[in-house]
C-alpha positions in Angstrom: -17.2 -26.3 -30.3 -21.1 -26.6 -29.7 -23.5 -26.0 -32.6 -24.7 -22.5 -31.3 -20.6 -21.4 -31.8 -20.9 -23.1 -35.3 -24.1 -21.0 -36.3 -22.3 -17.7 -36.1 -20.8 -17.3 -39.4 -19.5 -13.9 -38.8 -19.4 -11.0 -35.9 -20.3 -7.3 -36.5 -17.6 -5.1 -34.8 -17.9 -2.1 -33.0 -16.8 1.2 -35.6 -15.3 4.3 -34.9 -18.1 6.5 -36.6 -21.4 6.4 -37.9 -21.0 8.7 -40.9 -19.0 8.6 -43.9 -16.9 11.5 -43.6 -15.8 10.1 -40.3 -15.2 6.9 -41.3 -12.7 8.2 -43.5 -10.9 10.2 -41.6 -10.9 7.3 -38.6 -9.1 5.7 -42.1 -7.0 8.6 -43.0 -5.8 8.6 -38.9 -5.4 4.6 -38.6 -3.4 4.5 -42.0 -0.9 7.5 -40.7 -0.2 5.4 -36.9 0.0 2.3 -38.7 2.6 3.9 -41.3 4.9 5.7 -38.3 4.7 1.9 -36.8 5.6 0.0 -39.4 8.3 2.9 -40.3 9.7 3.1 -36.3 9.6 -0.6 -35.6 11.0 -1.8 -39.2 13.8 0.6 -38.8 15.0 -0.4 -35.6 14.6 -4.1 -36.4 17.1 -3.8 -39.6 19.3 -1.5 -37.2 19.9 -3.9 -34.8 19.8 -6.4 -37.2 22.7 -4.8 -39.4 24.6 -3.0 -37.0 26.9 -5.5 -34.9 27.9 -3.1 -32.2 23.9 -3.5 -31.1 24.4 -7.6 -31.5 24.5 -7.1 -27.6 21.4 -9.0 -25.3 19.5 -5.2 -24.7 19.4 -4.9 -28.0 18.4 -8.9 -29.2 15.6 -8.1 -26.9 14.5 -4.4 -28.1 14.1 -6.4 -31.9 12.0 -9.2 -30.1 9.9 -6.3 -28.4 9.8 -4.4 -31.9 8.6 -7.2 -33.9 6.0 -8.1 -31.2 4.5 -4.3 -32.0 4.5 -4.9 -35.5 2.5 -7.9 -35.0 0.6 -6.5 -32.7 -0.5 -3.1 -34.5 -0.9 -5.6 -37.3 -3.4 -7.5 -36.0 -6.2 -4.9 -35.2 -5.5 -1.7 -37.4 -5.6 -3.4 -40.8 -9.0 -4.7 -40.4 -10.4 -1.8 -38.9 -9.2 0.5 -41.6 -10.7 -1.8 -44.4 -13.5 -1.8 -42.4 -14.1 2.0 -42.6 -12.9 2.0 -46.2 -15.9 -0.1 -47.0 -18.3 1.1 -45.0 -19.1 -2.9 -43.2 -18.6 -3.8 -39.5 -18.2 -7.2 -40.4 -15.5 -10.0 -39.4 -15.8 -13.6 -40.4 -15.7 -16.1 -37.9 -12.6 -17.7 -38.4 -11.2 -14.3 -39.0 -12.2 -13.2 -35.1 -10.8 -16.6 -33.7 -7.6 -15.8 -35.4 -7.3 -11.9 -34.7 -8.1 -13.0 -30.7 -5.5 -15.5 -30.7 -2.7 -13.7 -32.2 -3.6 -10.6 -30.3 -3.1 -12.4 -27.4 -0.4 -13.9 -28.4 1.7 -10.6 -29.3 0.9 -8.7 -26.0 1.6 -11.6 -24.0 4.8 -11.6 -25.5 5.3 -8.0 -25.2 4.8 -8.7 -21.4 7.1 -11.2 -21.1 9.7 -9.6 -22.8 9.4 -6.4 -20.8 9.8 -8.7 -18.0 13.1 -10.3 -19.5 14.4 -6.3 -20.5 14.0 -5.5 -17.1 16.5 -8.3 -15.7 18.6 -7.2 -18.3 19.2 -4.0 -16.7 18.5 -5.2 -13.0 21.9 -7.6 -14.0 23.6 -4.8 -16.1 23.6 -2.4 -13.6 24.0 -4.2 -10.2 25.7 -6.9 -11.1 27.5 -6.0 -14.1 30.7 -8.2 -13.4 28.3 -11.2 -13.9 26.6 -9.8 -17.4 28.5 -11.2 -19.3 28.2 -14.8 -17.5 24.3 -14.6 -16.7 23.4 -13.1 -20.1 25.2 -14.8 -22.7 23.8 -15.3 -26.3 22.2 -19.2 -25.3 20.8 -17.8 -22.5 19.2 -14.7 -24.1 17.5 -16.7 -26.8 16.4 -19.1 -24.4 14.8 -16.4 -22.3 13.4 -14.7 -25.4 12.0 -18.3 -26.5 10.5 -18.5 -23.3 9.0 -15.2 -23.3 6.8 -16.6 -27.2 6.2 -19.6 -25.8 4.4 -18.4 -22.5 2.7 -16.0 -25.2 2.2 -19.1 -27.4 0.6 -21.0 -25.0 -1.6 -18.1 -23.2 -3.4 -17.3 -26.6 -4.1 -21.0 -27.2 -5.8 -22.0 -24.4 -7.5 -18.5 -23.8 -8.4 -18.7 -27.4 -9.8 -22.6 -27.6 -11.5 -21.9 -23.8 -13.4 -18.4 -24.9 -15.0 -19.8 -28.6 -15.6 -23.5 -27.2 -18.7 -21.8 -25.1 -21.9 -21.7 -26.6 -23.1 -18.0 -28.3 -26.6 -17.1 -28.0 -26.2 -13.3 -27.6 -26.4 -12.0 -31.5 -23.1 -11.1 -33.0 -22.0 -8.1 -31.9 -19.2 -7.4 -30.6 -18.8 -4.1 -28.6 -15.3 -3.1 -29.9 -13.6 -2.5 -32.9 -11.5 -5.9 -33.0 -12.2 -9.4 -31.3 -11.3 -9.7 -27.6 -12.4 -12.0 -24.6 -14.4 -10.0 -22.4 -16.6 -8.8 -25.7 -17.0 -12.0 -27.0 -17.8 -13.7 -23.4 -20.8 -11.2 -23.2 -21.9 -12.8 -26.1 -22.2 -16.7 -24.6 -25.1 -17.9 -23.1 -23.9 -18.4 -19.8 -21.5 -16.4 -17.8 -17.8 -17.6 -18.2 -16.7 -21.0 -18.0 -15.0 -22.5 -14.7 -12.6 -23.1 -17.2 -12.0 -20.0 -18.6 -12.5 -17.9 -15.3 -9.6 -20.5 -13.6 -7.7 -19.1 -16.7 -8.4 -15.6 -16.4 -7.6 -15.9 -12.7 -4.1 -17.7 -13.4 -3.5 -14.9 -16.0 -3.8 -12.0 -13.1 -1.4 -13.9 -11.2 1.0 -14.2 -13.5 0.3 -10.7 -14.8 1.3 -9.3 -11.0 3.8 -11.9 -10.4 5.8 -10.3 -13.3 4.6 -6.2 -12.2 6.1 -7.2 -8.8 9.7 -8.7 -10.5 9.7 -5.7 -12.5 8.8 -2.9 -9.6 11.6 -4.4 -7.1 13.8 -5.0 -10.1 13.6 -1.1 -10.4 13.5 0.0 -6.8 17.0 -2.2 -6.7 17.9 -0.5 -9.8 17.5 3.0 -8.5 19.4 2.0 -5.4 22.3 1.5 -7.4 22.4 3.9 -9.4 22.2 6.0 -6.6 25.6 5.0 -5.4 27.4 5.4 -8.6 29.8 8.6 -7.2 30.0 10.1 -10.7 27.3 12.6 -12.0 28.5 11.1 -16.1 28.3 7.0 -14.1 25.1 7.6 -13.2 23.6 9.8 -16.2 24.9 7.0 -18.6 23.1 4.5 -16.5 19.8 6.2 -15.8 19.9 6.7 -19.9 19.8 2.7 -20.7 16.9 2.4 -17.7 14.9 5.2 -18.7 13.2 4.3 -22.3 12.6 1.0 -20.7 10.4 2.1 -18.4 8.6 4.8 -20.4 7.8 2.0 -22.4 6.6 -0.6 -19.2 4.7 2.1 -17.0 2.7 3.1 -20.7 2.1 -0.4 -21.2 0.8 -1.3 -18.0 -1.4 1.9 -17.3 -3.1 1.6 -20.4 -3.8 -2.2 -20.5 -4.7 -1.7 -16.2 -6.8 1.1 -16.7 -8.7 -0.5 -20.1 -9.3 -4.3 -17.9 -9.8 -2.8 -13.9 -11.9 0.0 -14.7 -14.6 0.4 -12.4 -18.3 -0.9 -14.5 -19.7 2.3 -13.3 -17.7 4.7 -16.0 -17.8 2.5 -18.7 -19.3 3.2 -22.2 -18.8 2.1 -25.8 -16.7 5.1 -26.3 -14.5 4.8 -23.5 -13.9 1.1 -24.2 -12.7 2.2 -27.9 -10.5 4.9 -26.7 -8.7 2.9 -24.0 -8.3 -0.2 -26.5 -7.0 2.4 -28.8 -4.6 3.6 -26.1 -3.5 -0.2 -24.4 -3.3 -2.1 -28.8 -2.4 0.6 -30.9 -0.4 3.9 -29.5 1.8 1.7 -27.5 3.7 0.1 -30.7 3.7 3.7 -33.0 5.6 5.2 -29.7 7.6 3.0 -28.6 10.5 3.3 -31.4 10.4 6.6 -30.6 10.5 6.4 -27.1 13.6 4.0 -27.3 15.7 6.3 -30.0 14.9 9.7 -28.3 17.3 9.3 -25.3 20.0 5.9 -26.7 22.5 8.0 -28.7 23.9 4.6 -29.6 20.9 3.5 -31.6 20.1 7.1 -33.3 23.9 6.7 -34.6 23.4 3.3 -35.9 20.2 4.5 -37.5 21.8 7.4 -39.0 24.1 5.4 -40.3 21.8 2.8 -41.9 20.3 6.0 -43.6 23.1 7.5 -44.4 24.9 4.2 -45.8 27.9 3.9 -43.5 27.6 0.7 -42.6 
C-alpha cells in the first residue's frame, strides 16, 4: 500500500442522525432488525440442522444462504449501532479494510448461492427423475464450496485492489459502513485499470448469473404450467415462490442502490438504499422462506415445541 493509504489511521463514517435523540432511536431500530435477524436466521439454521427430513439439497442450501445473512447483517449493523450509542462516526483503518472485505465476501456468496438455489429447482421440477443423480450430497457441497470460494476470492482482490490506491481525499466516507465506490472517491486518482477491469468482470459475472436465473425461471414456469393437476402444480409453485421473493428483493435493491442514475443521488438516498440492498434483505428473508414451506414451519414448531 503507498504511504498516503498508510497515513489514514482511521475513516469517519456517514451517521444516521445528527442529534442525540435520533441517534438513539436509529439504535433502538438497528438493535430490534438485528435481533429478528439473528432470531429468524439462527432458528432456521438449527432447524435444518436438527431436523433430518430437511437434510435434503434445498434445504443444505437455504442454511448456507441463512448463515451468509447472519454474516452479512453482522458485518455492518453492529458497528453502526455502537456508533450511535457513543455518539462517534469513527472506524479504524484496519477495521474498514476488514468490514469491506467480508461484506463483499457475504453478498457475493449470497449471489452465488441464489444462483445454485435456482438450479436446484430448475432440476427439481423439470427434471426431477435426474435430482437425485445431478444433486447428490458431494455434488451439493461442492457447488455450495464453490459458491464461498467465488465469494472468497471476489472480496480479496476487490478488497487488496480498492485500499492499495493512494487516499488524498480526507477520511470520510459518505455511508454508514465501508464500501468501494465511497472509499474510491476518496483516492487521488480516479479508479485503477486494475480495479475498473475488476469492477467490469464483476458486472459480467453479476448478469451472467441474472440471465441463468431469469431463463432458469421462464423454463420453470413452463413446466409447471403443464403439470395437469391444480394440487401438482400449487405444491410446486410453493417450493419456487419464497425463492424468488427472496432473488427479485435481492437484486432490485442492490440494482437500484449501484445503477442509479447520478442525477437523483444524495447522502440520504445512498443510506436508505444501502439500508434496503445490506440490512432488510437478511431480517426478511427467514420470514419470507417460512411463510409459504409448511414443511419448515412444522420442523420449527417442533424444535420449539421439543418433538424432535
Amino acid at each position: 500500500m503507498s504511504n498516503s493509504s498508510i497515513s489514514i489511521s482511521q475513516f469517519l463514517l456517514l451517521p444516521f442522525a445528527d442529534t442525540r435523540e435520533l441517534q438513539l432511536l436509529h439504535f433502538c431500530l438497528f438493535l430490534d432488525i438485528y435481533l429478528a435477524a439473528l432470531l429468524g436466521n439462527g432458528l432456521i439454521i438449527i432447524t435444518i440442522a436438527c431436523d433430518h427430513h430437511l437434510h435434503t439439497p434445498m434445504y443444505f442450501f437455504l442454511l448456507n444462504l441463512s448463515l451468509t445473512d447472519l454474516g452479512c447483517i453482522s458485518t455492518t449493523v453492529p458497528k453502526s449501532m455502537a456508533n450511535c450509542l457513543w455518539d462517534t462516526r469513527a472506524i479504524s483503518y484496519t477495521g474498514c479494510v476488514a468490514q469491506l472485505f467480508f461484506f463483499l465476501f457475504l453478498i457475493a456468496t449470497e449471489y452465488n448461492l441464489l444462483t445454485v438455489m435456482t438450479y436446484d429447482r430448475y432440476i427439481a421440477i423439470c427434471h426431477p427423475l435426474h435430482y437425485g443423480t445431478l444433486l447428490g450430497s458431494r455434488a451439493c457441497v461442492h457447488m455450495a464450496a464453490a459458491a464461498w470460494a467465488c465469494g472468497f476470492l471476489c472480496a480479496l482482490l476487490h478488497t487488496a485492489n480498492t485500499f492499495s490506491l493512494p487516499l488524498c481525499h480526507g477520511n470520510a466516507v459518505d455511508q454508514f459502513f465501508c464500501e468501494i465506490p465511497q472509499i474510491l472517491k476518496l483516492s487521488c486518482s480516479d479508479a485503477s485499470l486494475r480495479e475498473t477491469g475488476l469492477i467490469v468482470l464483476g458486472v459480467c459475472l453479476f448478469f451472467g448469473c441474472f440471465v441463468f436465473i431469469v431463463v432458469s425461471y421462464v423454463q420453470i414456469f413452463r413446466a409447471v404450467l403443464r403439470i395437469p393437476s391444480q394440487q401438482g402444480r400449487h405444491k410446486a409453485f410453493s417450493t419456487c415462490v419464497p425463492h424468488l421473493a427472496v432473488v427479485s428483493l435481492f437484486l432490485i435493491t442492490a440494482m437500484f442502490a449501484n445503477l442509479k442514475p447520478s442525477s437523483i443521488s444524495s447522502l440520504f438516498l445512498n443510506l436508505v438504499l444501502a439500508f434496503l440492498y445490506s440490512v432488510f434483505p437478511p431480517a426478511v428473508n427467514p420470514l419470507i422462506y417460512s411463510m409459504r414451506n409448511q414443511e419448515l414451519k412444522d420442523a420449527l414448531w417442533k424444535l420449539m415445541t421439543g418433538s424432535f
